[in-house]
Rosetta silent file (secondary structure, phi, psi, omega in degrees, C-alpha in Angstrom):
SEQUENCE: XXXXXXXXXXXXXXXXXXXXXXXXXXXXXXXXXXXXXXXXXXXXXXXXXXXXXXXXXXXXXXXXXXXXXXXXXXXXXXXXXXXXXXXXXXXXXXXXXXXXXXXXXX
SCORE:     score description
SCORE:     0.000 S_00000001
   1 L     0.000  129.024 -167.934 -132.765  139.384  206.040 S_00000001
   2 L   -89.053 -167.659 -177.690 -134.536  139.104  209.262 S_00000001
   3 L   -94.270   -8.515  163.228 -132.569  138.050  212.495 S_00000001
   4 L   -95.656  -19.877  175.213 -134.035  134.741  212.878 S_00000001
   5 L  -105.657   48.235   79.454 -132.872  133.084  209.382 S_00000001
   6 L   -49.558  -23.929 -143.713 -129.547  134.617  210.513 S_00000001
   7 L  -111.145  -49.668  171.186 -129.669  132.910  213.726 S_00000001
   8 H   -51.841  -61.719  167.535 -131.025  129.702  211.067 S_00000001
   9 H   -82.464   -9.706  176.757 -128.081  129.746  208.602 S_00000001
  10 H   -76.348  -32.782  166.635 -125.300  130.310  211.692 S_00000001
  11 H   -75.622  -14.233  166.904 -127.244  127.381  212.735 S_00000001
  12 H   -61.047  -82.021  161.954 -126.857  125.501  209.510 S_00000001
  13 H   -51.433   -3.608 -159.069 -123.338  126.233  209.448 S_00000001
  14 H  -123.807 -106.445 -156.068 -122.387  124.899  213.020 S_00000001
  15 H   -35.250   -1.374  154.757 -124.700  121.590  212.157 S_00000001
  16 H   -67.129  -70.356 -174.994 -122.082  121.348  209.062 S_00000001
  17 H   -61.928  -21.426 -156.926 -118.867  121.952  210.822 S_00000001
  18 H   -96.714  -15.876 -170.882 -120.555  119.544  213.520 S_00000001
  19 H   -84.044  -49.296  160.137 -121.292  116.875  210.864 S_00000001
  20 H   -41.821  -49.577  163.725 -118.115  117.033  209.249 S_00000001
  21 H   -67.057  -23.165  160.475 -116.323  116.474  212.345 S_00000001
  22 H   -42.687  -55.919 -171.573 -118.481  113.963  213.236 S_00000001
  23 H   -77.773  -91.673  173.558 -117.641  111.921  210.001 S_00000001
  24 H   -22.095  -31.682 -160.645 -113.883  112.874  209.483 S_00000001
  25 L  -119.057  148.813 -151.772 -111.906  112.679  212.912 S_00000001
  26 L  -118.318  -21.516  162.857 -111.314  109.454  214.130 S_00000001
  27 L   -85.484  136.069 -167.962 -110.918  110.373  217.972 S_00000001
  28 H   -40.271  -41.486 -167.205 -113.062  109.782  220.097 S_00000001
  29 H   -98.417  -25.078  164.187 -113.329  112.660  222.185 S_00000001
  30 H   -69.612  -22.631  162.874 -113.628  115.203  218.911 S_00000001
  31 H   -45.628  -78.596 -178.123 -116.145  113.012  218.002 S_00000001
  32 H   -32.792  -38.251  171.655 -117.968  113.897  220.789 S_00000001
  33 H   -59.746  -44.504 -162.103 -117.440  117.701  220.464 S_00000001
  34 H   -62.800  -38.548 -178.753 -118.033  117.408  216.995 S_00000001
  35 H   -77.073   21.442 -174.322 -121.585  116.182  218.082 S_00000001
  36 H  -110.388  -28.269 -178.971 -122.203  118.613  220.684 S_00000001
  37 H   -63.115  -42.470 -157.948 -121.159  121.035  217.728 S_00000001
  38 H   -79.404  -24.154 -169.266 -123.876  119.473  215.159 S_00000001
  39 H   -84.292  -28.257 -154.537 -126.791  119.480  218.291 S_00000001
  40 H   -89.059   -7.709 -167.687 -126.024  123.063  219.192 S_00000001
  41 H   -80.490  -58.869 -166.990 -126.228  123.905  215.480 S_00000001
  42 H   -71.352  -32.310  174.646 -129.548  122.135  215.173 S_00000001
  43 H   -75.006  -50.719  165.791 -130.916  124.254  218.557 S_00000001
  44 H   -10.289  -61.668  172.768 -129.888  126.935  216.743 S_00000001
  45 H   -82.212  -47.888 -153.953 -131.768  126.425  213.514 S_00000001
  46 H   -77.996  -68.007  168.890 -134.731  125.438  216.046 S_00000001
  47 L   -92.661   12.850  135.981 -135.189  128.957  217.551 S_00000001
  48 L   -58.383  -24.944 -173.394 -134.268  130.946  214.276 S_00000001
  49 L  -116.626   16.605 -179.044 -137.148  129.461  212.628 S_00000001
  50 L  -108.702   -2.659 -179.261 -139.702  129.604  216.009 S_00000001
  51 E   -91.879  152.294  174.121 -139.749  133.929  215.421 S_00000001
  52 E  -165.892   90.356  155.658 -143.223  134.478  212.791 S_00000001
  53 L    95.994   27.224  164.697 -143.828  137.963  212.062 S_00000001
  54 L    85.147   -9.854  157.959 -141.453  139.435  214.537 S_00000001
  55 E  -129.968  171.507 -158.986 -142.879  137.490  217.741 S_00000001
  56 E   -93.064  157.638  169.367 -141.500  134.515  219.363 S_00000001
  57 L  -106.000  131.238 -165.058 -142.993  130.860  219.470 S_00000001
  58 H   -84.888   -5.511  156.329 -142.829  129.462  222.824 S_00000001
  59 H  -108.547   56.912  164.528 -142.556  125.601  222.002 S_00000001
  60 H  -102.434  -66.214  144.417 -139.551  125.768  219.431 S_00000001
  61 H     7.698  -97.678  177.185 -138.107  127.263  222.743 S_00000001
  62 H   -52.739  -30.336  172.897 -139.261  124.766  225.053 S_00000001
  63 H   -36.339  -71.765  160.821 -138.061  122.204  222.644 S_00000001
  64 H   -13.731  -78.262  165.191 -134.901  123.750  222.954 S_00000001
  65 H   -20.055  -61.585  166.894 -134.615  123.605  226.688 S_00000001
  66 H   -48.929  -51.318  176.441 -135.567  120.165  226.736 S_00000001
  67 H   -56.503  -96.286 -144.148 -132.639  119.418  224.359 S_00000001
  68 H   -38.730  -59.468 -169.799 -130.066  121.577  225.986 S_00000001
  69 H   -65.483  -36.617  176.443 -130.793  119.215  229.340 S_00000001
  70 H   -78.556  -52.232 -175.154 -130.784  115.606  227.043 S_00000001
  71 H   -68.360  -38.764  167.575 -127.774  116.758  225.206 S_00000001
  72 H   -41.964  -66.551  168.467 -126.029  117.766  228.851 S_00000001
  73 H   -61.596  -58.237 -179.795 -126.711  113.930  230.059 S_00000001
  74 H   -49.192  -48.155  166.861 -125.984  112.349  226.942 S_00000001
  75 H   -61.238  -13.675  172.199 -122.241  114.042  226.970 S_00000001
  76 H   -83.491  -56.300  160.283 -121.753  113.060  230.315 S_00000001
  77 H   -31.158  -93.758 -139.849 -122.849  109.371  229.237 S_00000001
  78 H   -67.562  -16.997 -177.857 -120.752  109.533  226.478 S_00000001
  79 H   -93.895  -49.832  138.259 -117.683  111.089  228.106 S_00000001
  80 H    -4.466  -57.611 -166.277 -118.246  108.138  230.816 S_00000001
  81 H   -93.525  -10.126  176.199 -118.001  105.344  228.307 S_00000001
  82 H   -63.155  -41.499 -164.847 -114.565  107.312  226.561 S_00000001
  83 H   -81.979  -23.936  172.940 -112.975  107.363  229.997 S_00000001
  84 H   -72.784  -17.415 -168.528 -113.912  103.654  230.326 S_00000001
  85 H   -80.424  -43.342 -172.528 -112.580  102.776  227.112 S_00000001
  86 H   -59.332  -55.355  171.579 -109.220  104.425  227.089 S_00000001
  87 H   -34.208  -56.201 -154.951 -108.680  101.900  230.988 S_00000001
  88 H  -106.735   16.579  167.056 -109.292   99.455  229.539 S_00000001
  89 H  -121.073   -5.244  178.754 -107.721   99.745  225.559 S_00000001
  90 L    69.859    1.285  169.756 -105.717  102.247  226.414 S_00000001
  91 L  -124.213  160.125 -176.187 -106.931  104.158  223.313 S_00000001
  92 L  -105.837   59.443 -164.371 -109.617  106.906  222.263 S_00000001
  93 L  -141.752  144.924  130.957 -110.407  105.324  218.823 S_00000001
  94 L   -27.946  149.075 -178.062 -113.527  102.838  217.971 S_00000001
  95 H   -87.406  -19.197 -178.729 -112.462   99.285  217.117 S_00000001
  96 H   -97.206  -55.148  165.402 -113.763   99.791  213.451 S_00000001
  97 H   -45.833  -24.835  175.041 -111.884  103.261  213.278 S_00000001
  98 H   -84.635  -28.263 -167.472 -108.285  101.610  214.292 S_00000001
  99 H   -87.718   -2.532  158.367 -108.858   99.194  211.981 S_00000001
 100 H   -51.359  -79.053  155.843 -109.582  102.042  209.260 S_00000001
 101 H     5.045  -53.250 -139.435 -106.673  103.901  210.692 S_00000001
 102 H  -112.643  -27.423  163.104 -104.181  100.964  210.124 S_00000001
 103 H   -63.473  -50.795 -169.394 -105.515  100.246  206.647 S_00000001
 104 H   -85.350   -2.789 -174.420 -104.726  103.619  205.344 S_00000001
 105 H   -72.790  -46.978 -166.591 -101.355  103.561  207.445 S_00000001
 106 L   -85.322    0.000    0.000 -100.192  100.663  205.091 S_00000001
């Protein structure tokens, strides 16, 4: 097993754990982790599979980069509209997630 499809399934597994949290948890702000889990998984996977014959390919990489800086700004975005939401609902749940929430409550 070479060291880049290790690097491939660790990335596999992280875009699992990140999807799963993603789906499952109902707060807001684990959402967000969970996708920061499932992108870093997916970078992951991205330069594990950029190695061919033992040298590296340099736009799997840049790709990378590129991500890591779009995924920075989107979590800032996204932690932005959480902090606006909780002022003004006073909660960190989706309006379609409370009313899940409150369904399975009864």
């Amino acid at each position: 097993m070479s060291v880049g499809l290790l690097y491939a399934l660790a990335g596999a597994a992280l875009f699992a754990i990140g999807l799963a949290g993603l789906l499952a948890l109902p707060h807001l702000l684990r959402k967000i982790l969970a996708f920061n889990i499932l992108g870093s998984g997916a970078f992951l996977i991205l330069v594990g599979l950029g190695q061919r014959d033992g040298s590296v390919d340099p736009v799997p990489q840049a790709m990378v980069l590129t991500g890591i800086v779009v995924a920075i700004a989107a979590t800032a975005l996204a932690l932005a509209l959480a902090r606006q939401l909780l002022e003004r609902t006073g909660r960190m749940q989706l309006p379609e997630d409370r009313a899940d929430a409150e369904t399975d409550d009864a």
